[in-house]
C-alpha positions in Angstrom: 166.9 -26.7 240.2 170.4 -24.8 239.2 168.4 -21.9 237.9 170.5 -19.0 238.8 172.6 -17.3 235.8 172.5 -20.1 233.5 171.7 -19.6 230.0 169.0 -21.6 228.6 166.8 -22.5 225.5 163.7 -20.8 224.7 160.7 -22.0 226.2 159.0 -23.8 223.3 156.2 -26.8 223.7 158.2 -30.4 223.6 156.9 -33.5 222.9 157.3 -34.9 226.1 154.0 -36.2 228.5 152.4 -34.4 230.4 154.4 -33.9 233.9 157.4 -32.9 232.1 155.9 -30.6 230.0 154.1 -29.0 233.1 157.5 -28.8 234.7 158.7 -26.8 232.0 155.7 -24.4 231.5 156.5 -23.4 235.2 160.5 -23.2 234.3 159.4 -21.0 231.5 158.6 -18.1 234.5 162.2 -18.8 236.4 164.6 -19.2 233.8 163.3 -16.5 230.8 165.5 -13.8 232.8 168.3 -15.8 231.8 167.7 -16.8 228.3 170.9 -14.4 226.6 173.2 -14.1 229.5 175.9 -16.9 227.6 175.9 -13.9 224.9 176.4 -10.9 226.9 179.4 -12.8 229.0 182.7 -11.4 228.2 185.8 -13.3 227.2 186.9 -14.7 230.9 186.5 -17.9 232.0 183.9 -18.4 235.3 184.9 -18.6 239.0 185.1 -22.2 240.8 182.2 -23.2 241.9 180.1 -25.2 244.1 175.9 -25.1 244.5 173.1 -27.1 245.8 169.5 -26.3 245.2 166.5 -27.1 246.0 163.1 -26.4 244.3 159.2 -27.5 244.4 156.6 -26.7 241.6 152.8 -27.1 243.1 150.1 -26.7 240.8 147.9 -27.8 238.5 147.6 -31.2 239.9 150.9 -32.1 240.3 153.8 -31.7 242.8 157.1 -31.8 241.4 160.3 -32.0 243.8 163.6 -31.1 242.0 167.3 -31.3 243.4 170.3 -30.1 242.0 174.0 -30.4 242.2 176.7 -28.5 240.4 180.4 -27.7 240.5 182.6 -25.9 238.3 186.4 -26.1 238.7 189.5 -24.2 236.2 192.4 -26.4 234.8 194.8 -23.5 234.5 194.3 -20.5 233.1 192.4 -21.4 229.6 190.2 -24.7 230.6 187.2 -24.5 233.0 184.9 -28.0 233.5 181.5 -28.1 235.2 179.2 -30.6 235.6 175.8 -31.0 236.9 173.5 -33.5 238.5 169.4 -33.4 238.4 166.8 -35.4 240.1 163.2 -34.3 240.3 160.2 -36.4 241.3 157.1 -36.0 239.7 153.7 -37.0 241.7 150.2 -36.6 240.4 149.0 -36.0 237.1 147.9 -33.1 234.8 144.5 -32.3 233.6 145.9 -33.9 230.4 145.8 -37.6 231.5 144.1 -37.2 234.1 140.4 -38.2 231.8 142.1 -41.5 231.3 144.9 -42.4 233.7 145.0 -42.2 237.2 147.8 -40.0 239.0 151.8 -41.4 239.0 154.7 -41.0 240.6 158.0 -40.9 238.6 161.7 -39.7 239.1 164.2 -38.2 236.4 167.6 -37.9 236.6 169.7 -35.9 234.3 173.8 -35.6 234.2 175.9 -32.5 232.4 179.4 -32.0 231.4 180.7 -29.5 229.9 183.8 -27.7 228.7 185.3 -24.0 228.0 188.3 -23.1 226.8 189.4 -19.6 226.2 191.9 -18.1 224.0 192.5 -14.7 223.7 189.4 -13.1 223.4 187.3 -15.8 221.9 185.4 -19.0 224.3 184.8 -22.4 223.1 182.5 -24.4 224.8 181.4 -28.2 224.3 178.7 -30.0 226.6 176.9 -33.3 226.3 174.2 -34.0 228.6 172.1 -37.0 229.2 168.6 -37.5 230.8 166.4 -40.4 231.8 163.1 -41.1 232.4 161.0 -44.6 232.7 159.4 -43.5 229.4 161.8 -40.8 227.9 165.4 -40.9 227.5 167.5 -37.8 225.5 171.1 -37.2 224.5 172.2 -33.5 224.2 175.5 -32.7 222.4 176.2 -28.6 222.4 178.7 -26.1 221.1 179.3 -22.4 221.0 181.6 -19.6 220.4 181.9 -16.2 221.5 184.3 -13.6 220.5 185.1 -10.0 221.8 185.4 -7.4 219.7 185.9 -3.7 219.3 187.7 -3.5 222.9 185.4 -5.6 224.7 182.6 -3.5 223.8 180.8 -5.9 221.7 180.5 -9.7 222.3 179.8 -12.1 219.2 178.3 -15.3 219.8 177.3 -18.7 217.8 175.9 -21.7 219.1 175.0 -25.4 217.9 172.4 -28.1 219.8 171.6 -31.3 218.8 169.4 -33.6 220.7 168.3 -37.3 220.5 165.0 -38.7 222.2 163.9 -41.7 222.4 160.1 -42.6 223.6 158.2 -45.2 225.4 154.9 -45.7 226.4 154.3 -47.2 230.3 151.9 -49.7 230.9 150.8 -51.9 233.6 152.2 -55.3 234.4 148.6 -56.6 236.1 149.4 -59.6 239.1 147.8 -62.7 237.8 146.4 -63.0 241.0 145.3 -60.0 242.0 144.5 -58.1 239.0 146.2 -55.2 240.3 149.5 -53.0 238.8 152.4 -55.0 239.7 154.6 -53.3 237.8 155.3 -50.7 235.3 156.8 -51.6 231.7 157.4 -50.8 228.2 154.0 -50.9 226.1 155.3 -53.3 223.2 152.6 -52.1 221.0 154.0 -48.9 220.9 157.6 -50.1 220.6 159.9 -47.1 220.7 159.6 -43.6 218.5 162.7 -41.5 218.0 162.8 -37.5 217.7 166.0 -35.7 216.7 166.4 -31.5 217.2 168.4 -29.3 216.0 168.9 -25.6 217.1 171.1 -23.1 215.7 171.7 -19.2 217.5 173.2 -16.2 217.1 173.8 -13.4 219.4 175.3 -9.9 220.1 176.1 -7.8 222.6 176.6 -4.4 222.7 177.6 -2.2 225.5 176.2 0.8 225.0 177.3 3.7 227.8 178.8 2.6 230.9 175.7 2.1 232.4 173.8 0.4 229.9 174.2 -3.0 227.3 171.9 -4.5 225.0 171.4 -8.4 223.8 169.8 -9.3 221.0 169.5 -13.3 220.2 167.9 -15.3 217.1 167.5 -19.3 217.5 166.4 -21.7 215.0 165.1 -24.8 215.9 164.1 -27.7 213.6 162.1 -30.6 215.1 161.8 -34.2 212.9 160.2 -37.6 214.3 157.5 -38.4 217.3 156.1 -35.3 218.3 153.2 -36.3 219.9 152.8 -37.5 223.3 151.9 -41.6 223.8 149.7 -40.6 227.1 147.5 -37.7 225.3 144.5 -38.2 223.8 141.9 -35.8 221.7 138.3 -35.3 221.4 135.7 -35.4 219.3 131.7 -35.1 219.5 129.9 -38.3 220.2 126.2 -38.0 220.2 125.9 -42.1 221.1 128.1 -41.8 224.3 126.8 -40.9 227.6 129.8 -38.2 227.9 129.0 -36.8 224.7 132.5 -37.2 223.2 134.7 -39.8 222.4 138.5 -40.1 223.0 141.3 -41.2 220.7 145.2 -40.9 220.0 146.5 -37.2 219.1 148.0 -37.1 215.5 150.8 -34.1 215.3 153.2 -33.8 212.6 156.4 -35.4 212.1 158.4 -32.5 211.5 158.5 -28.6 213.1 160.8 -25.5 212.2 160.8 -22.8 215.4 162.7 -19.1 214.9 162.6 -17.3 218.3 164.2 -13.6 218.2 164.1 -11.9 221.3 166.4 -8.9 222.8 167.5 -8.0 226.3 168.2 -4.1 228.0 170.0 -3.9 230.7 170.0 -0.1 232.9 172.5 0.4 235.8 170.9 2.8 237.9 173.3 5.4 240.2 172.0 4.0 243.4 173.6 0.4 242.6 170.3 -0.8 241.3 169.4 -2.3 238.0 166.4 -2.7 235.5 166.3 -5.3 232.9 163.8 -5.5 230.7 163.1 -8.4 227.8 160.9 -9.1 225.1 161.2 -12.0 223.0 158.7 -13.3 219.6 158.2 -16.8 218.8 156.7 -18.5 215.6 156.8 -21.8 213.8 155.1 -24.2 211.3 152.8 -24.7 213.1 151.0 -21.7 213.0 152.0 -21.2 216.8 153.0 -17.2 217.2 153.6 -16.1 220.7 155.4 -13.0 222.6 156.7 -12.5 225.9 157.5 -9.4 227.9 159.5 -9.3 231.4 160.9 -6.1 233.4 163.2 -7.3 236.0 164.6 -4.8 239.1 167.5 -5.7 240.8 168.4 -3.6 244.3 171.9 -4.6 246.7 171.3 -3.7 250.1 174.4 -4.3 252.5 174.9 -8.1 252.3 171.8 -8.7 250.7 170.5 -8.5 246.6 166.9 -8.4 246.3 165.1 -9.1 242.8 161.6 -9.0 241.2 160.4 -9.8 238.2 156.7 -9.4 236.2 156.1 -11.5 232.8 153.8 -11.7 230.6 153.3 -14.5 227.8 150.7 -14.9 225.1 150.4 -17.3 222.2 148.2 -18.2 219.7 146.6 -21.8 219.1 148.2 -24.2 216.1 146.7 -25.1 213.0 145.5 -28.2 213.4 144.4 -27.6 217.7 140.7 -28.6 218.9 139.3 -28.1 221.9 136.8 -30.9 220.3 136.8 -31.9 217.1 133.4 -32.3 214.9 133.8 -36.1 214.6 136.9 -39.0 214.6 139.6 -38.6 211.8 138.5 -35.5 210.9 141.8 -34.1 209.6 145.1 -35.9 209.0 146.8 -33.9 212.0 144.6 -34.0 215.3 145.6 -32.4 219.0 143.9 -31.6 221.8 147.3 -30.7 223.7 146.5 -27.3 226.1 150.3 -26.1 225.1 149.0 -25.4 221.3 146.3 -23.7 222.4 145.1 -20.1 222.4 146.6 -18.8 226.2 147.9 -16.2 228.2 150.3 -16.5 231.3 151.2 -13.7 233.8 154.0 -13.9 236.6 155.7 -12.2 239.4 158.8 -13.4 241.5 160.3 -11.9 244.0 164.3 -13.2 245.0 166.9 -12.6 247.9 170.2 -13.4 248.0 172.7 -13.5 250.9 176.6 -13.1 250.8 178.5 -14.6 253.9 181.6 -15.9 255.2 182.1 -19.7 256.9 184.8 -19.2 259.7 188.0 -20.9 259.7 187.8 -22.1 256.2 189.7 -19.8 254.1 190.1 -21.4 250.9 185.9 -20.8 250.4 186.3 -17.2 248.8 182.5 -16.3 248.9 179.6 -18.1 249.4 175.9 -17.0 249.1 172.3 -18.7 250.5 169.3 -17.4 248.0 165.7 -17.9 248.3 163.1 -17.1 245.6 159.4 -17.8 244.8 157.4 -17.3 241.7 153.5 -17.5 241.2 152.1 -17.9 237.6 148.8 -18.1 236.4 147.7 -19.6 233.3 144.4 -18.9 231.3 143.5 -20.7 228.5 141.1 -19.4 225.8 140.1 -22.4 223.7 140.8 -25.3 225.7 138.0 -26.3 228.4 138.1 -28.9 231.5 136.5 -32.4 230.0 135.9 -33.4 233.8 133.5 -31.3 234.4 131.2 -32.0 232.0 127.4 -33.4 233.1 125.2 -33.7 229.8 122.4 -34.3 232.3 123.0 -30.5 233.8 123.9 -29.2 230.3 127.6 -29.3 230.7 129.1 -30.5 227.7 132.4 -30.0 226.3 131.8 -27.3 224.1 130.6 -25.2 227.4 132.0 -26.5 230.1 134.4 -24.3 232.2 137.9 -22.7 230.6 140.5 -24.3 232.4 143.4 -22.0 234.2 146.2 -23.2 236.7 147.6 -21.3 239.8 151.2 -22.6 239.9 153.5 -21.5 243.0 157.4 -22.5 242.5 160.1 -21.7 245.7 163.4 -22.3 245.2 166.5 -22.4 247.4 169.9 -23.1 246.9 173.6 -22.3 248.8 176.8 -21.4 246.2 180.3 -21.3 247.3 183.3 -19.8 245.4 186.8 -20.8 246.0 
């Protein structure tokens, strides 16, 4: 996936099943480096553009297969478009579903347009962007605005998300013949549950000595409707089953506020190298507090720009989390989802990038090949690995195994400027 310089939205949990939330536990490592670069660009509007990338997230049970195209062309001098098309293709399942479904394969697609138009020293930018899955479908619509001020020095920015989801639940269409999965559809007792976001942020820039800026970024997010994921289920002590637990539906609330502030340090080094270093702090009503650290070096060499990153992530569990709950119903909110849990997540990634010409076609300015891989390991502190328990070796869910994941992400992907 299109990964490279584009800003995104803090990491956060989403009520979305289990693949995509995996998918974006792994993103969280790739794309933190770029969470305030839309504030800290100046009033100019991007380069044309063209990129393809490739990318493939292993880990965790799952392998997910992503594909991305993008290209960015100006309309004069004031008006730059760029849109964007996603596939990935999840196979496999997470330790989430995996007690009671079997592994899946599914594909989502997602399409982006936006717009910027620049006038004097201020950008305005409006996007929509739309994605699609069997079970999940969401409408983005985005705008921001940046200003320059103070000779360029500082750069003032304001931005406004809204989002629309709509959820399903799959089940299987059995052969009456058969008895096996003919098809997948729409699970009519669960019909179709809406959730509608809302994020507001603020950002400023400020360079501080020729060699030297600083970002600093507060977003707001407010969260109302199905929260909760249709494939998830939690758990609570069953002394009259032969597991020792019983399984039912998570309950999370309906509505969720989020305030994530983070800053961003950026050192230009006399030997052409850089040092960025980021630290952002998340809470909500949820009772979820979490920080994350990253230093970042960046060294040019020649024709080449080598990167590397180390992260870490930590987070503590919401209020109304069990690894397994004392009995059924026990309180009106009920999860057993591993992303509200107590856990802590380390990183490194290492990147290259290579600038080169393509004979004979002059109107291709500069184009670049890039390569990078990324390795994250999970731990969890309250959330343990229901299939391993074995009652008759002592193994219950209350002392089986803490469950961690070892995920490895490579990306590759080609730009071209003209």
């Amino acid at each position: 996936m299109q990964l490279r310089s584009r800003a995104a939205p803090a990491p956060r949990p989403r009520p979305q099943r289990s693949a995509s939330g995996a998918l974006r536990i792994a993103l969280l490592t790739v794309v933190v480096a770029t969470l305030y670069s839309s504030a800290s660009r100046t009033a100019v509007l991007p380069e044309d553009e063209v990129d393809y990338s490739a990318s493939q997230y292993v880990g965790g049970g799952q392998v997910i297969d992503g594909k991305t195209w993008l290209i960015r062309k100006k309309v004069g001098d004031k008006i730059s478009i760029q849109y964007s098309h996603l596939t990935d293709v999840v196979s496999g399942a997470s330790i989430d579903v995996m007690l009671y479904a079997s592994p899946y394969v599914e594909q989502r697609t997602q399409d982006s347009l936006s717009v910027e138009y620049l006038s004097g020293k201020t950008t305005y930018s409006v996007g929509f962007t739309h994605s699609y899955e069997p079970d999940y479908r969401s409408n983005t619509a985005n705008f921001s605005i940046s200003e320059d001020l103070f000779g360029d020095l500082t750069t003032v920015s304001m931005t406004f998300r809204r989002t629309w989801n709509d959820v399903y639940k799959m089940e299987c269409a059995m052969h009456s013949s058969t008895g096996e999965c003919e098809d997948k559809i729409h699970d009519p007792s669960f019909g179709e549950q809406t959730m509608d976001e809302r994020s507001y942020g603020v950002g400023l820039t400020q360079i501080l000595t020729r060699n030297s800026l600083v970002s600093l970024n507060d977003e707001i997010i407010t969260d109302q409707g199905w929260l909760s994921n249709p494939y998830r289920d939690l758990i609570y002590l069953d002394p009259t089953s032969g597991r020792g637990f019983s399984t039912e539906p998570e309950i999370d609330p309906s509505t969720r506020t989020s305030n994530a502030i983070g800053g961003d340090y950026k050192y230009y080094l006399p030997y052409r190298a850089a040092i960025d270093l980021q630290y952002r702090y998340y809470f909500d009503t949820w009772d979820i507090h979490a920080q994350t650290a990253q230093l970042g070096y960046t060294q040019p060499w020649r024709k080449w720009t080598f990167d590397a990153t180390v992260r870490y992530y930590t987070q503590t569990r919401a209020s109304f989390y069990n690894n397994a709950f004392q009995y059924a119903d026990q309180q009106n909110f009920m999860s057993r989802n591993r992303e509200l849990s107590d856990y802590y997540s380390y990183s490194v990634g290492v990147g290259a990038t290579y600038d080169f010409t393509i004979p004979h076609v002059p109107w291709i300015q500069r184009s670049t090949a890039n390569i990078r891989y990324d390795r994250l390991w999970i731990d969890y502190q309250d959330f343990r690995n229901a299939l391993l328990v074995d009652p008759a070796n002592g193994v219950t869910i209350l002392n089986a195994p803490l469950y961690s994941v070892d995920i490895r992400i490579y990306q590759f992907f080609i730009s071209l400027w003209f």
